[in-house]
Each structure stands twice: as C-alpha cells, then as structure tokens.
C-alpha positions as CSV (number, residue, x, y, z in Angstrom):
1,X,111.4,82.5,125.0
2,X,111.2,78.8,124.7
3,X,112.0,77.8,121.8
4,X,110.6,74.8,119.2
5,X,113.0,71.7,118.2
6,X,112.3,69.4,115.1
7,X,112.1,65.8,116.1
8,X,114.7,65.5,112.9
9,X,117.1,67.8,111.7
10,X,116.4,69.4,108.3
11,X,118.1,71.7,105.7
12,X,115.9,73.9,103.8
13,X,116.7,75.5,100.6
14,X,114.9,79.2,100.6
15,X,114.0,80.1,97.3
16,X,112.6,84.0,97.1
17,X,113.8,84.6,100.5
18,X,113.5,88.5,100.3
19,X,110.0,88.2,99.6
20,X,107.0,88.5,101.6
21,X,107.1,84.5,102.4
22,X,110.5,84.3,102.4
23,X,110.6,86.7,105.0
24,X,108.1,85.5,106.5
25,X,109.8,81.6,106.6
26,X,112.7,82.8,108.1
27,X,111.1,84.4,110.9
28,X,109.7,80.6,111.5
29,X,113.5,79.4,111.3
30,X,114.8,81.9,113.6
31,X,112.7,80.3,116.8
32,X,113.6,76.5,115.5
33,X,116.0,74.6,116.4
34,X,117.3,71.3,114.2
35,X,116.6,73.5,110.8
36,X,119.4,75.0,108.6
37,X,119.5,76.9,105.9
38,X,121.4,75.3,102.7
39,X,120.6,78.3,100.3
40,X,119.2,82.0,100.0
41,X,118.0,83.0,97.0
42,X,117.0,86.5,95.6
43,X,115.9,88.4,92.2
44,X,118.2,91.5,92.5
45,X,117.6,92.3,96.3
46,X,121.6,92.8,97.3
47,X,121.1,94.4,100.3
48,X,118.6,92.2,101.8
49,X,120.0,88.9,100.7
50,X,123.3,90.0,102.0
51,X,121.9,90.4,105.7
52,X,120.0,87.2,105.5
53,X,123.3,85.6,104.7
54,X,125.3,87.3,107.5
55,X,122.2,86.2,110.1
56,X,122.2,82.3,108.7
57,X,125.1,82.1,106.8
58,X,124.1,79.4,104.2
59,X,126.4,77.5,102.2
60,X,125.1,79.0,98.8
61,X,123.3,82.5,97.9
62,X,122.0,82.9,94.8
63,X,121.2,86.2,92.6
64,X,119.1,85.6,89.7
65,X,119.0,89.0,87.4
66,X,121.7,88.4,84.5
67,X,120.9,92.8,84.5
68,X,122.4,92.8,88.0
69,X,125.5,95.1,87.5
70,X,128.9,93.1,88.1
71,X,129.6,95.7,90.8
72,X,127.3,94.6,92.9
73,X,127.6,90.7,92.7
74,X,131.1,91.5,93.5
75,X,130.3,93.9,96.2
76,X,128.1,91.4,97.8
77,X,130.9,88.7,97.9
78,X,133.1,91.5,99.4
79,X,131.1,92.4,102.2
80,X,130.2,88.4,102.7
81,X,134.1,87.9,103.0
82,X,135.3,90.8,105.0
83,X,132.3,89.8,107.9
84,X,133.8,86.0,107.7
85,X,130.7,84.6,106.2
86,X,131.6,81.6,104.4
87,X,128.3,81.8,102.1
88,X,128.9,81.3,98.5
89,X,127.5,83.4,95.9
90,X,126.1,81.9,92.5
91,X,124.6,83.6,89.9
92,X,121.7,82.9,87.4
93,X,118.2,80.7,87.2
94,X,120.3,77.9,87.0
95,X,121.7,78.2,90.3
96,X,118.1,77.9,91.7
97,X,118.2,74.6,90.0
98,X,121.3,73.4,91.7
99,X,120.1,74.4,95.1
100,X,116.7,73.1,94.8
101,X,117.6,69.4,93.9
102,X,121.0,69.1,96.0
103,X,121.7,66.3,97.8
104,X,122.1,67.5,101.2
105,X,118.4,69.5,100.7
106,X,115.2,68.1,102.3
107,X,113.3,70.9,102.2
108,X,112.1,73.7,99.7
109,X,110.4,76.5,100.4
110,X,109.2,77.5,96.7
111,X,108.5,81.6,97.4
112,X,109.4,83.0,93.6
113,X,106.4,85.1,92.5
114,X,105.2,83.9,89.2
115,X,106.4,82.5,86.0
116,X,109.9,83.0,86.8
117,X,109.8,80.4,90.0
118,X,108.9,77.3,87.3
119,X,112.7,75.7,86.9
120,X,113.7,75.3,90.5
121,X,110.4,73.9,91.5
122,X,109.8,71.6,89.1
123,X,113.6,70.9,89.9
124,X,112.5,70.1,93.5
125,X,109.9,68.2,92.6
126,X,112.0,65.8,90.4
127,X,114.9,65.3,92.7
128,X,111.7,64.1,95.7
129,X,112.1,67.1,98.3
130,X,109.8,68.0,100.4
131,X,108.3,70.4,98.5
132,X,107.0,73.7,100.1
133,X,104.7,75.3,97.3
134,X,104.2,79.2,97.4
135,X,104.5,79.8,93.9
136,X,101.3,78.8,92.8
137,X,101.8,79.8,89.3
138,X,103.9,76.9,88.8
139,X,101.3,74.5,89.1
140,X,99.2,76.8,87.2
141,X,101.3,76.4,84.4
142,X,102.3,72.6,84.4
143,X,99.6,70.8,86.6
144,X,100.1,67.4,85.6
145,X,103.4,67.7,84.7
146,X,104.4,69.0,88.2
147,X,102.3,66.6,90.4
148,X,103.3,63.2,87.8
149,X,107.4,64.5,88.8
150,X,106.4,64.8,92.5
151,X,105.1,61.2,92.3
152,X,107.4,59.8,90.2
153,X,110.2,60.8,92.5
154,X,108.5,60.4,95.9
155,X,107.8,64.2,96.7
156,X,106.2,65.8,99.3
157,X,103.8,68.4,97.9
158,X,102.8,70.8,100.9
159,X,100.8,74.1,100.1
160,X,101.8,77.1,102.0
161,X,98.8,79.3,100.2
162,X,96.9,80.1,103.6
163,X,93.8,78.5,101.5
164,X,95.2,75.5,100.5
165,X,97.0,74.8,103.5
166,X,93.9,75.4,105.7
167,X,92.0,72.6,103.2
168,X,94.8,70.4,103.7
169,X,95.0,70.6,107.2
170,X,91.1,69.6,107.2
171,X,91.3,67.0,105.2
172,X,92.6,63.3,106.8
173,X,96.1,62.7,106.8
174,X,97.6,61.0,103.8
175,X,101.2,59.6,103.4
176,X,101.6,61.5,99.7
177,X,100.7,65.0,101.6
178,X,98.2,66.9,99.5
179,X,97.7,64.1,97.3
180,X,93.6,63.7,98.4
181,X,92.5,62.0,94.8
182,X,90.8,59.1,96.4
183,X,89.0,60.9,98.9
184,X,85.6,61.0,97.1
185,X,83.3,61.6,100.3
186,X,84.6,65.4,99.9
187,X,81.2,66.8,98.4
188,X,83.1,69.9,98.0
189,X,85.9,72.6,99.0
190,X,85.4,76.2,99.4
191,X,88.1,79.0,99.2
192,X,87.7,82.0,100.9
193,X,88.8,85.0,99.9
194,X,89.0,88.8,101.4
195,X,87.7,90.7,98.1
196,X,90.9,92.8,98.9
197,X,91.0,97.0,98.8
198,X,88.3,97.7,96.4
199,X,85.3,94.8,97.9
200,X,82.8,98.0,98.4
201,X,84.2,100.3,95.9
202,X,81.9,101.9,93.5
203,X,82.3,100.1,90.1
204,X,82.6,103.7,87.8
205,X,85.7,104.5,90.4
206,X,87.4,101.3,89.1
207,X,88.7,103.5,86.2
208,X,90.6,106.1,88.1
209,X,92.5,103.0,90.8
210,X,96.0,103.3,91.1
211,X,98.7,101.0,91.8
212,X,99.3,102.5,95.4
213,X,95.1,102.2,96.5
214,X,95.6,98.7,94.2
215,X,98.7,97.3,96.7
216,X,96.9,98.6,99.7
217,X,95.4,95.6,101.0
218,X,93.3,95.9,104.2
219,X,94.3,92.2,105.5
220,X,97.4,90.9,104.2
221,X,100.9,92.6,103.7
222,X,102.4,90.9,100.2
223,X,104.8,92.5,97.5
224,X,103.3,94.3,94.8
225,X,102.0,92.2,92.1
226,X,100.5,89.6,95.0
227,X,98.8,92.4,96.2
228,X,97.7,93.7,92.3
229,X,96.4,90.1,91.9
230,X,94.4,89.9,94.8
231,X,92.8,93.4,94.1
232,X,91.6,92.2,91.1
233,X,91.1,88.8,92.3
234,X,93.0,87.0,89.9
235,X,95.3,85.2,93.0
236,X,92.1,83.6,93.7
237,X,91.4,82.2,89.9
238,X,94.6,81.3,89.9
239,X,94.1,79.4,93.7
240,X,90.6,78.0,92.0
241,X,92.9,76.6,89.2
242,X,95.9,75.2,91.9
243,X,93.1,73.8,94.3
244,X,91.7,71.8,91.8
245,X,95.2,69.9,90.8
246,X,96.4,69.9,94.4
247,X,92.9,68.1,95.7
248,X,92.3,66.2,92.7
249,X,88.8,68.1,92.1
250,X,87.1,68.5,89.2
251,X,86.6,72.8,89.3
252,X,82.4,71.6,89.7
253,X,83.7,70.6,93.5
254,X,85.8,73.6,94.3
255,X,83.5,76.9,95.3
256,X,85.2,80.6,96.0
257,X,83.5,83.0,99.0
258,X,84.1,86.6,100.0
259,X,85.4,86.3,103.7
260,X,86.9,90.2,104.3
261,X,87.9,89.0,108.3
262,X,90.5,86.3,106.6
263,X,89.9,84.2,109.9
264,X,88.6,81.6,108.1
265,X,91.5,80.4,105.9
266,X,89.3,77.5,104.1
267,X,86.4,75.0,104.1
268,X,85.9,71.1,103.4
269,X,82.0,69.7,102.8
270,X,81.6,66.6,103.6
271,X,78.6,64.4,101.8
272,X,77.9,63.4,105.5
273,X,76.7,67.3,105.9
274,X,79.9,67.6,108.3
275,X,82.0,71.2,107.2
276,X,85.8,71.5,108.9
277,X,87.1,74.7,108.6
278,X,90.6,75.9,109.3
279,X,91.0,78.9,111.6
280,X,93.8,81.3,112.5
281,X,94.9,85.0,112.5
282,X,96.0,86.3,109.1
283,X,99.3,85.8,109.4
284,X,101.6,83.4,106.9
285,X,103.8,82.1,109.5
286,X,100.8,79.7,110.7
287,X,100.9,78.1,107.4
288,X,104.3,78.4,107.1
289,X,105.3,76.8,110.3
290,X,102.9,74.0,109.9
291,X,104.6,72.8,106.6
292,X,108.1,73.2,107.6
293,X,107.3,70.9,110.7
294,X,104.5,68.2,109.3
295,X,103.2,66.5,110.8
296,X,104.5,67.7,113.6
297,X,103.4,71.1,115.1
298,X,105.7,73.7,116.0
299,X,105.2,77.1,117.8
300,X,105.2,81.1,116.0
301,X,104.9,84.0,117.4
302,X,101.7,84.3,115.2
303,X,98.8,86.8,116.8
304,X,96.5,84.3,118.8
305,X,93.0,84.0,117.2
306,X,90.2,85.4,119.8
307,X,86.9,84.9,118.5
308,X,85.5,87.0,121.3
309,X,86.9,89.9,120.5
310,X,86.7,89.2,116.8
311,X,84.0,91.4,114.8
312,X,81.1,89.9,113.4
313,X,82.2,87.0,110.5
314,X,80.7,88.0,107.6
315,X,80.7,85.4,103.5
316,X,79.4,86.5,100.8
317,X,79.4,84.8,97.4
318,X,81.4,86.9,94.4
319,X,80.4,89.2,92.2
320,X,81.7,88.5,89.0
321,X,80.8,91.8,87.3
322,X,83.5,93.2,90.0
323,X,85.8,90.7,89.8
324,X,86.0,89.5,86.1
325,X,89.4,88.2,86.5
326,X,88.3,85.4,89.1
327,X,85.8,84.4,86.3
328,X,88.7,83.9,83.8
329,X,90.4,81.5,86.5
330,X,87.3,79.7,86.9
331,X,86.8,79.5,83.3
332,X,90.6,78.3,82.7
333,X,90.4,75.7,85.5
334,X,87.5,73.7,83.7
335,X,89.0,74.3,80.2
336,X,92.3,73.4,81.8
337,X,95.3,72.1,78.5
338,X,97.0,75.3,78.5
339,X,94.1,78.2,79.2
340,X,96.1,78.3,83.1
341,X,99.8,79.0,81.5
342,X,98.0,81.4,78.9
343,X,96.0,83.2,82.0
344,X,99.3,83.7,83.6
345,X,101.3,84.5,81.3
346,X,98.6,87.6,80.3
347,X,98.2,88.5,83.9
348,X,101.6,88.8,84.9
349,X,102.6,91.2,81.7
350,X,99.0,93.1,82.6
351,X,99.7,93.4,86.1
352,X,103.7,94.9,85.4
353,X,102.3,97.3,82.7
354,X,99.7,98.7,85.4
355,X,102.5,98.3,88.0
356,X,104.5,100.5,85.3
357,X,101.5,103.0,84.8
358,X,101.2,102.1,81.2
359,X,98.2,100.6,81.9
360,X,95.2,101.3,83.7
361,X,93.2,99.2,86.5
362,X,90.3,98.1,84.5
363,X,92.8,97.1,81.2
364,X,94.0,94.4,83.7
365,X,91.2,92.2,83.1
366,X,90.3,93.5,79.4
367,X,94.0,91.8,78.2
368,X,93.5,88.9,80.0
369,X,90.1,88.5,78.6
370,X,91.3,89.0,75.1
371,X,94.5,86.8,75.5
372,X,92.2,83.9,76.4
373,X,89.6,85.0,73.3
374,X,92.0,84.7,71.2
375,X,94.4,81.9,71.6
376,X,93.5,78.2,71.5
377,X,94.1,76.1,73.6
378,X,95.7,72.9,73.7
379,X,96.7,69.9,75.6
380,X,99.6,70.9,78.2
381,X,101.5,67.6,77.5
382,X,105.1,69.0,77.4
383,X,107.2,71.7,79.2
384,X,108.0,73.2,75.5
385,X,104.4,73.3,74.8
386,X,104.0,75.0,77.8
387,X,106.9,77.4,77.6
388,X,105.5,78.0,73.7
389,X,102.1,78.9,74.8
390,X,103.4,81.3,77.5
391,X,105.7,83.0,75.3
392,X,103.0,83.4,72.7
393,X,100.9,84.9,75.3
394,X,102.9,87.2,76.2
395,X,103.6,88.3,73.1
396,X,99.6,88.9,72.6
397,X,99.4,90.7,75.8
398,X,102.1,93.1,75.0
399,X,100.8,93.7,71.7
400,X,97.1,94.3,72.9
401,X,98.7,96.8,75.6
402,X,100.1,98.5,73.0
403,X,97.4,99.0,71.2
404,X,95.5,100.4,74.3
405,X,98.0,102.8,75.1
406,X,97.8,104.2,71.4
C-alpha cells in the first residue's frame, strides 16, 4: 500500500490518544511518512497507552489520574523498559502542559473530552502550535480568551469537529486557518447534525432510555459521554456555541439541521445564493487527515463516498421539544460571558450522573436547564472567572441531582 509523505517533517503531540480521536489520529499516522510522535497522553488507560508507546515509541507518555494506583505507573514503566522502549513516563495535568508547548512540537492534536482538556490547549495555543482542536469544550469555556492566545502567539487553530472542519474546508483559504472574521459575504453556516439513537423515538419513551440505548449511536462510534451528548444533542449546542467563535459569527448566522445519513458534514451560504457543502463518509480520519497535512492533502484508508449507492439524503430542521439541550446551546451562544462554561460544566456532571445511573435520561436536560436559570452570568474576561463559574456550576448541578434522586 502506497503510502503518503508530508512535504515537511512534523512532530505531533497526541493528547487523549486512547480516545475515539486519538485512535482514530494515529491510524492517520500509521500510513504517513515525515510525522512523529513527541508524546502520548492518557486519563487512566494503562494498557492501551502502553501499546501505543511500544507501536510509536514517543519520547514522553503521560498519565493524568492522581487516583491511578502507584502499581501501575510503575508497572507501565516496567513493561516500557523490559521491551527497550525508550518512552518516558510523566505523571499529572501538568505534564499535558509540558508536552503541549515544547519546543520540538509543531503539532497538537487536542482529543481530551471535556473540561478536563482546558490546560494543555490553551497551553498549545500560547506557545503558537499548530493547533488541532477536538476538544470543543475548551473553546466553549474560554472563547475569546483561547482565540486572543492563538493570535497573540501566531497559532494555527484547525477544527477536527467533522462540522467545523467541513465549514472550514468550504470556506476560502486564509493564512490564520479558521480565522474567517472578515469574510462578511457568508450570509450564513449550517451544521448538520444526525439527531443520534433516539431522532424517531416516541417522546413518553424518553423516560425509560438507558445509558446503553443512549451510547448506541446509529452513525458514529465515540466514547460514552460523546455519545450521551449527542443523544441528547447537547454536542451540537455546544458545536453551535464553538462555530460561532471559530467563524467569527454572530449565533443569528449560524443555523443547525437534522441530517441522519452524516454525508453531509456541513454547509456555507453565500449572499450570492451559492451553498458549498463538504462531503465524505462518516468517518473522523477524513477530518483528521486533512488537519494534520493542511494545506496539503494526504490519503486514509477512509470508506469512499458513493452517492449512487447512497440512500435517499434526507434534512430536517430540529425539534426543540425533543432536543431541549440544543436550545440551551443556542440560547448560551447568543448570551455568550460565561452561560457556555456554566452549560458545560452542568452537562458534563449531568451526563456522568446518568452515565452512573443516578440519574435518569430526561434529568439530563432538567439540571442543565436549572443551572443556567439560576446562575448569572457574567462577562468571561479571565481564566479565574471562568474556572469560578465552572466550579460554582458544578456545585449547583450536583446539588440539584441530589435533590432529584431524593
């Protein structure tokens, strides 16, 4: 199999690499040549990290859970040593600092779900990588902040989101990468979305959803809370929120559609009347691949899109009564300040406590509701005001679950 050379050599710093994405990236990596790893980073994921180490043998590996017994950090550097793997292990967030802004890094693949992926990509952002953004909740949560550093430093911001890339790729080419403020003949852009498991479910069934019908998305294959979010369809608020900073849209120009096929990855109106959509099988190594190599194109082993054996197309526009959680992104987008970190930060302890079974499907969307009914919001001016708000969000979501459960 032929495989696909960078016109100049890169080292990329994997952040989340047991992941979805991350395995997903280094099934990109594994067919191009000219890219090396610099770093592997995982949660708690031993046993996966360490094979990813053996296969690419970075300089650094990183695991982040202080919880991680010290049994198995030092089984990992064992087993890393007896193989003659030269990959060193560090320990803690602030490692994913450290191997997000080193020097000999030019690329950052940003793949830590939620919250917990803010550090190191802000990190990458203010020593000017090339940033590869997968963790959307970290723009959620700073916008400005994130995309002044990015700026300020000379970063490349590149979204791997299939949406966001596929608006990207359609819109022209600019040197700053997604940085499209100045393109005002974009009447509009249009994220499409798949609805996920529960599009034609009855709504008095919501009730009894579990977390395994919940993860079971007909489409995509993501990790668990991914998946929760994009049942309920709070990835796509939060992608409504993202689109906006990344595109430098007010939320008036940025419009969501049910697409269940996922062929059609994103839109961009014109005000000529002309609409460029991005096409492709659902698969994340397009997106992926395109970000790691831009501008240049490189080639995945990706399923090739047939539209003649492709079933009818089908868009529809959301129903908000079924998806109240893509409202509340909507909603947070045009209040923007802090409403995105306090969304989050709701969502992600609403999302483990149904993961957890301590709360149910439709108490998802009832905490997040109440979490942004109840907490003001201010202007997101500062990290610490950001990190308050989340904590105090938190707080108010676990408090409210409580209550349900009693």
């Amino acid at each position: 199999m032929m495989r696909t050379e960078l016109k100049q050599a890169a080292t990329l710093t994997l952040l989340g690499s047991t992941g979805s994405i991350g395995e997903s990236t280094l099934a990109v990596v594994r067919e191009v040549d000219n890219l090396s790893i610099f770093a592997l980073s995982a949660n708690r994921n031993v046993d996966k990290l360490l094979a990813q180490c053996l296969e690419f043998s970075p300089r650094y590996a990183v695991l982040c859970d202080p919880s991680l017994p010290h049994e198995r950090r030092d089984e990992f550097s064992r087993a890393l040593h007896e193989r003659g793997c030269k990959t060193e292990l560090l320990l803690g967030a602030g490692a994913l600092e450290e191997v997000a802004s080193a020097a000999e890094v030019d690329m950052v693949m940003a793949a830590i779900v939620g919250a917990a992926g803010l550090a190191s990509t802000l990190a990458a952002a203010k020593a000017g990588k090339r940033l590869l953004l997968a963790n959307k909740e970290a723009l959620v949560m700073t916008g400005d902040i994130l995309l002044d550093a990015a700026r300020q430093s000379g970063a490349t911001l590149l979204p791997i989101d299939s949406e966001h890339n596929a608006i990207f790729q359609c819109l022209p080419t600019v040197p700053e990468g997604v940085d499209s403020s100045q393109l005002t003949f974009v009447e509009k852009i249009v994220l499409t979305a798949s609805g996920g498991p529960f599009l034609r479910t009855p709504l008095d069934q919501f009730a009894a959803i579990t977390p395994a019908q919940a993860c079971a998305h007909p489409v995509w294959s993501m990790g668990d809370k991914i998946s929760i979010d994009s049942a309920t369809m709070m990835n796509k608020g939060l992608e409504y929120i993202e689109a906006c900073y990344l595109f430098g849209l007010p939320s008036a120009k940025v419009e969501v559609v049910i697409h269940p096929q996922s062929v059609v990855h994103s839109m961009v109106h014109y005000d000529d009347g002309s609409v460029l959509a991005q096409m492709a099988s659902p698969d994340m190594r397009v997106p992926i691949a395109h970000c790691l190599a831009w501008p240049q194109r490189i080639k995945t082993q990706a399923p090739r899109l047939d539209l003649t054996q492709q079933a009818a197309l089908e868009f529809y526009a959301p129903d908000i009564d079924r998806f109240p959680c893509l409202a509340l992104g909507m909603e947070a987008a045009k209040v923007s300040g802090t409403a995105p970190a306090l969304l989050n930060a709701a969502n992600e302890v609403a999302v483990a406590s149904f993961l957890s079974g301590a709360l149910d499907y439709l108490g998802i969307a009832a905490v997040n509701a109440e979490v942004m009914a109840q907490m003001p919001c201010e202007a997101a001016t500062s990290l610490a005001i950001i990190h308050e708000a989340d904590a105090r969000a938190r707080d108010l979501a676990s408090a409210l679950i409580k209550k349900r459960i009693l």
